[in-house]
SEKOL-306378 format. One record per residue: residue number from 1; z, x, y of N, C-alpha, C in turn; residue in one letter. Coordinates in Angstrom, 1 decimal, padded with zeros to 4 digits, always signed. Layout:
BEGIN
[lumlo NUM; [Z; X; Y]; [Z; X; Y]; [Z; X; Y]; 'a'];
...
! end
This chain:
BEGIN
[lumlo 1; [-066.2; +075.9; -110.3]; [-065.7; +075.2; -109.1]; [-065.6; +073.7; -109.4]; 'x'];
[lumlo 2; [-064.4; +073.2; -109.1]; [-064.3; +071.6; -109.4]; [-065.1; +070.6; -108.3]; 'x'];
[lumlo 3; [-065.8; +069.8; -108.9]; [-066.5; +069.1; -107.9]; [-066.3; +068.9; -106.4]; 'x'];
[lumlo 4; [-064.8; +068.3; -106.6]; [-064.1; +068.0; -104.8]; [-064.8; +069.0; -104.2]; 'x'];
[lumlo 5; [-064.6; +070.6; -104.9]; [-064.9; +071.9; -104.0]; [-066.2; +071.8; -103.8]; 'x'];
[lumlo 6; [-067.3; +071.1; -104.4]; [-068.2; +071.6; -104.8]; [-068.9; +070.8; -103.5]; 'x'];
[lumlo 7; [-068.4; +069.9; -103.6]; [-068.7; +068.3; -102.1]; [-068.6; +068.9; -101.3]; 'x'];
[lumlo 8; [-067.1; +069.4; -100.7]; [-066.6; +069.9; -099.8]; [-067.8; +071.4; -099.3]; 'x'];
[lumlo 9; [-067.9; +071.5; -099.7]; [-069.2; +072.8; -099.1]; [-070.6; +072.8; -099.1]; 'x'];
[lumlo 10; [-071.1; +071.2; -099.4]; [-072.3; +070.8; -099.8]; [-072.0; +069.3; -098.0]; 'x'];
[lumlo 11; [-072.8; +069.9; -096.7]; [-072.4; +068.8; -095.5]; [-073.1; +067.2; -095.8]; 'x'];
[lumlo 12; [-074.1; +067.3; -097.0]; [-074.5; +065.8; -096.9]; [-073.6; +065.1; -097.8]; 'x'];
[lumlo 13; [-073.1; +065.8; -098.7]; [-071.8; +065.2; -099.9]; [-070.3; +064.5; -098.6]; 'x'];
[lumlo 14; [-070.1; +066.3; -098.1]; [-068.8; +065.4; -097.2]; [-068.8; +064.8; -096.4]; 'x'];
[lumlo 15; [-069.6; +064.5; -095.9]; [-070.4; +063.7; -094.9]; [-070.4; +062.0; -095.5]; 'x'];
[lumlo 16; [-071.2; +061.6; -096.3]; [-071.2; +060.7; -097.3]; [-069.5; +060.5; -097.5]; 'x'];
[lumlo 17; [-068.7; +061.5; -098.5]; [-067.2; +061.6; -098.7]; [-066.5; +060.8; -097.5]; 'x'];
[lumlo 18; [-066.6; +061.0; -096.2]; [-065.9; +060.7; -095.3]; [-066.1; +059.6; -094.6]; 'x'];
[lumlo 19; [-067.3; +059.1; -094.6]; [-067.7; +058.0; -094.1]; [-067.3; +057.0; -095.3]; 'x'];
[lumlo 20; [-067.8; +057.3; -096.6]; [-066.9; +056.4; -097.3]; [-065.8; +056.0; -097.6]; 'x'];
[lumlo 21; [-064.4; +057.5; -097.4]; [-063.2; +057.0; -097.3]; [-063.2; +056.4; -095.6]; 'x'];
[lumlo 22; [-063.8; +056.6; -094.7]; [-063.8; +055.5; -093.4]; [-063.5; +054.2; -094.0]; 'x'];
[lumlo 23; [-065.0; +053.7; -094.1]; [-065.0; +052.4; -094.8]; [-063.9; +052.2; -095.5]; 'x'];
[lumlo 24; [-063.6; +052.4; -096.7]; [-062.3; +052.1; -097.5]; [-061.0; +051.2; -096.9]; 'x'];
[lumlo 25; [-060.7; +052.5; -095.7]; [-059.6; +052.2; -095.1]; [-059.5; +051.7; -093.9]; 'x'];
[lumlo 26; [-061.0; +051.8; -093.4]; [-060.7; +050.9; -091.8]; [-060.1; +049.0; -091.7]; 'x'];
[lumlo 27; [-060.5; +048.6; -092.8]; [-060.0; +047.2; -093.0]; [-058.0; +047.2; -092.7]; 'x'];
[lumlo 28; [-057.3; +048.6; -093.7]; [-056.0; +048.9; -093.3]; [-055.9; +049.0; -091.3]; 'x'];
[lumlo 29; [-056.9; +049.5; -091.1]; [-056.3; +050.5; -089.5]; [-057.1; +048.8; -088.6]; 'x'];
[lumlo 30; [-057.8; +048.2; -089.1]; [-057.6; +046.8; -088.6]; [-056.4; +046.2; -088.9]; 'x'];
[lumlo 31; [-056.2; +046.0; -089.6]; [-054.6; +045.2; -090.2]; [-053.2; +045.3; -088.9]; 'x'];
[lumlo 32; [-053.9; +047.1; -089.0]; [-052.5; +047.4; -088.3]; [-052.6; +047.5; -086.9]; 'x'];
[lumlo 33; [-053.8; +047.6; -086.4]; [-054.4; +047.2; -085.2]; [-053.7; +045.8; -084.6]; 'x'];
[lumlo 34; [-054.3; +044.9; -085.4]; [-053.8; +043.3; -085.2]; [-054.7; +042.9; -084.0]; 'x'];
[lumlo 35; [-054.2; +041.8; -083.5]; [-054.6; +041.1; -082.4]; [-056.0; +040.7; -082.5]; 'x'];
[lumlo 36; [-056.4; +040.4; -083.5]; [-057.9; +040.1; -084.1]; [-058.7; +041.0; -083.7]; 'x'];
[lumlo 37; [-058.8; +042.1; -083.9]; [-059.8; +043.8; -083.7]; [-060.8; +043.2; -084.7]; 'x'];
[lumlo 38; [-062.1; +043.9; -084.4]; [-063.2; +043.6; -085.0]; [-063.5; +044.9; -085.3]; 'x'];
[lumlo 39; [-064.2; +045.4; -086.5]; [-064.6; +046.6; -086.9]; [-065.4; +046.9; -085.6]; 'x'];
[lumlo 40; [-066.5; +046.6; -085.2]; [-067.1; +046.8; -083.9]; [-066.1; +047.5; -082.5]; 'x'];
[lumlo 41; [-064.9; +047.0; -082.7]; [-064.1; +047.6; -081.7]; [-063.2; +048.9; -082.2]; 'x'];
[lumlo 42; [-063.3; +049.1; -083.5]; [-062.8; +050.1; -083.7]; [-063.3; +051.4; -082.6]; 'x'];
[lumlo 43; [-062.3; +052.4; -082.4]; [-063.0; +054.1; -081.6]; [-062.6; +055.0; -082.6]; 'x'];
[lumlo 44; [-063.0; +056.1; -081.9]; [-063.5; +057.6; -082.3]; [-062.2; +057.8; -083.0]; 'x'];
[lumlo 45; [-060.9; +057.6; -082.1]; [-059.8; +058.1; -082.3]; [-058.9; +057.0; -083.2]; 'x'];
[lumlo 46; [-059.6; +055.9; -083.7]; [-058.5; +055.2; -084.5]; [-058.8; +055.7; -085.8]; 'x'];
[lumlo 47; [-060.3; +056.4; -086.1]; [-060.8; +057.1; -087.4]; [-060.1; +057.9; -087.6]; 'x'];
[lumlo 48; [-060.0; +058.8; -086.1]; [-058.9; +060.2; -086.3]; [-057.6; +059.9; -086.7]; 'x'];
[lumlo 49; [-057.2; +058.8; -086.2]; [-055.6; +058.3; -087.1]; [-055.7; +058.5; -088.7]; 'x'];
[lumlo 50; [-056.8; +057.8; -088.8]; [-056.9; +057.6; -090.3]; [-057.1; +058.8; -090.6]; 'x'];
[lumlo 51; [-058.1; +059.8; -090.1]; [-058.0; +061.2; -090.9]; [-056.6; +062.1; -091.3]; 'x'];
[lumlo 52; [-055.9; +061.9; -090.0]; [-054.0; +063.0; -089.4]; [-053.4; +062.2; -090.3]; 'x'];
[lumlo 53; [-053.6; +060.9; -090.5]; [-052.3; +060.3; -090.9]; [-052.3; +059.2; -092.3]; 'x'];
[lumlo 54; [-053.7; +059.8; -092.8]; [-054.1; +058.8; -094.1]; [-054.3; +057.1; -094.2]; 'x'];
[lumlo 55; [-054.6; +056.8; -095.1]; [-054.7; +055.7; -095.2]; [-053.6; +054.5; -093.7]; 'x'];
[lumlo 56; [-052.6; +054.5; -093.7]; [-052.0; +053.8; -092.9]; [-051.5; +054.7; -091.4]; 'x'];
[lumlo 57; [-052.5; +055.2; -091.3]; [-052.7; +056.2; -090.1]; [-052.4; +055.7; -088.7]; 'x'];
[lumlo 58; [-053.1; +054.6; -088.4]; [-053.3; +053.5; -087.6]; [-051.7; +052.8; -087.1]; 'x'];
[lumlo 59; [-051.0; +052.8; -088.1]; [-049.9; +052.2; -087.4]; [-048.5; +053.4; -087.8]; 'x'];
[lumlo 60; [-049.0; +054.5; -087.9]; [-048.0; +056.0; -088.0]; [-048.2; +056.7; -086.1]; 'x'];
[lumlo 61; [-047.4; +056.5; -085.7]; [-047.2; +056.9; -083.9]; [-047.3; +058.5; -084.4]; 'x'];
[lumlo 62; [-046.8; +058.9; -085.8]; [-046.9; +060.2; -085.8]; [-048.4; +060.7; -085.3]; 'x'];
[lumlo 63; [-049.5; +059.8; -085.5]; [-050.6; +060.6; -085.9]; [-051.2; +060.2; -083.7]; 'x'];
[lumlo 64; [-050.4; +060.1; -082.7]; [-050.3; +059.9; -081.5]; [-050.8; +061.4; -080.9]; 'x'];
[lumlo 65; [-050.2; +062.3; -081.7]; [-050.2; +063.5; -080.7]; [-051.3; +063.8; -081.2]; 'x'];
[lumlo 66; [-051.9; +063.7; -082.6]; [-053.2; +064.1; -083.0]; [-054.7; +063.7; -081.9]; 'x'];
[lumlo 67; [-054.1; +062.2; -081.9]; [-055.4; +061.3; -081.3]; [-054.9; +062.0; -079.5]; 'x'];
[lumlo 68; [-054.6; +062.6; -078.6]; [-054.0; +063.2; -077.4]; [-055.0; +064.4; -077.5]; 'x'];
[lumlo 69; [-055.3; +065.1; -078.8]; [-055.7; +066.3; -078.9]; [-057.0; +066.2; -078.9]; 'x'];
[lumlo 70; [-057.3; +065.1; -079.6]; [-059.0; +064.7; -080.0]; [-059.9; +064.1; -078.8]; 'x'];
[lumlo 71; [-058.9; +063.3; -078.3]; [-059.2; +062.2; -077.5]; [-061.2; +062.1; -076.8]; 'x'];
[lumlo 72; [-060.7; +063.4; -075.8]; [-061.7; +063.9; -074.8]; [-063.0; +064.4; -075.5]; 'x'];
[lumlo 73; [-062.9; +065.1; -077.0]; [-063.6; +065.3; -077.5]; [-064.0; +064.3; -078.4]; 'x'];
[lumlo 74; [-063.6; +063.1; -078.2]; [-064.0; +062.1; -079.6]; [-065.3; +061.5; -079.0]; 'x'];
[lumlo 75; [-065.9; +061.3; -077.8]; [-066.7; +060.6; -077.2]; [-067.9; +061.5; -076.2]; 'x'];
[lumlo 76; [-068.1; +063.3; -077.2]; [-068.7; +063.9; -076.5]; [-069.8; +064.5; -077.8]; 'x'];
[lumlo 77; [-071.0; +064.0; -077.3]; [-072.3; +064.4; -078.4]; [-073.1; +064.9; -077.7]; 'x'];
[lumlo 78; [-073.8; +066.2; -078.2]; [-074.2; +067.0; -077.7]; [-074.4; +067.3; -076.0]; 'x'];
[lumlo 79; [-073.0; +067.6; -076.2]; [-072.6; +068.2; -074.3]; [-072.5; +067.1; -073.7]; 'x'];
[lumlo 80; [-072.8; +065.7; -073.5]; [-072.4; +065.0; -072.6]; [-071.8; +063.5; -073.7]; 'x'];
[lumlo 81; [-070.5; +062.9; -072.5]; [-070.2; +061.6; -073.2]; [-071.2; +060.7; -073.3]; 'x'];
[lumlo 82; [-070.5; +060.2; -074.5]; [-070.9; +059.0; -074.9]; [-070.5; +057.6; -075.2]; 'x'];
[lumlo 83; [-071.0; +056.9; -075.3]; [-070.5; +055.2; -075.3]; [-069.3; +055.5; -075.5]; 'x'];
[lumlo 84; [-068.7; +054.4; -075.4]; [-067.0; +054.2; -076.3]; [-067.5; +052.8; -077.1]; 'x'];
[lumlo 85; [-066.4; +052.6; -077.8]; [-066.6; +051.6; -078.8]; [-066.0; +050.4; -077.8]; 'x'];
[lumlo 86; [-066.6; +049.1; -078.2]; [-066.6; +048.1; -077.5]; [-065.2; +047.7; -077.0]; 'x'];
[lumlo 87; [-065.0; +047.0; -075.7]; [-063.5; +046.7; -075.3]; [-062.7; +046.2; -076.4]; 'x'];
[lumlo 88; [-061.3; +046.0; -076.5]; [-060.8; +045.4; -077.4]; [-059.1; +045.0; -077.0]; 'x'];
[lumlo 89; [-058.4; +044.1; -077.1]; [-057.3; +043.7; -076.5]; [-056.3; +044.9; -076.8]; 'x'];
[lumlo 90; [-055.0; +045.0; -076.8]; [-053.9; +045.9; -076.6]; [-053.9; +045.5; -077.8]; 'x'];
[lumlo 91; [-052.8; +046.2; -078.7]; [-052.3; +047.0; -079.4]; [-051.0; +047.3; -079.7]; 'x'];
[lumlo 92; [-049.9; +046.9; -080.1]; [-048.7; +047.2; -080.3]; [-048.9; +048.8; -080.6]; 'x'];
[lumlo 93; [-049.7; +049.2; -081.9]; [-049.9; +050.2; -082.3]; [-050.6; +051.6; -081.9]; 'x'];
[lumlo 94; [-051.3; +050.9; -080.5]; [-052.4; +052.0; -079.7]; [-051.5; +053.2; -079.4]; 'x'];
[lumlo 95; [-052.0; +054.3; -079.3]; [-051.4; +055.3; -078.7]; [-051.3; +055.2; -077.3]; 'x'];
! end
């Protein structure tokens, strides 16, 4: 089995995996954010952009119906909601 596979079925490897392509590319899904966004104001659902829609996820409207589908579940930990990520101005790019 090739490694990727081997991560992928090992949860502390993809776990690790995904938080670090997070990181990677959240500085992109700031960019495209604009309006001076602070990594602190990033949410649940601008990650999910980046997951539907890769790297420039964030400013792809395609990845709109994904973050619609997530939404409700992006801010629920075990059975009840949770925080949201800190206020943050509008968005040309928000869904």
């Amino acid at each position: 089995m090739s490694e990727w596979k081997e991560c992928a079925f090992d949860e502390e490897c993809a776990r690790l995996c995904i938080k670090e392509y997070m990181k990677r590319y959240q500085g992109l899904c700031l960019g495209d954010l604009g309006s001076g966004i602070t990594e602190a104001q990033l949410k649940c659902h601008d990650f999910g952009r980046l997951h539907n829609g890769g790297p420039f996820g964030c400013s792809n409207k395609a990845t709109c119906g994904y973050v619609s589908r997530i939404k409700e579940s992006c801010y629920v930990k075990n059975g009840t909601k949770s925080a949201k990520a800190a206020p943050r101005p509008f968005s040309n790019n928000d869904c």
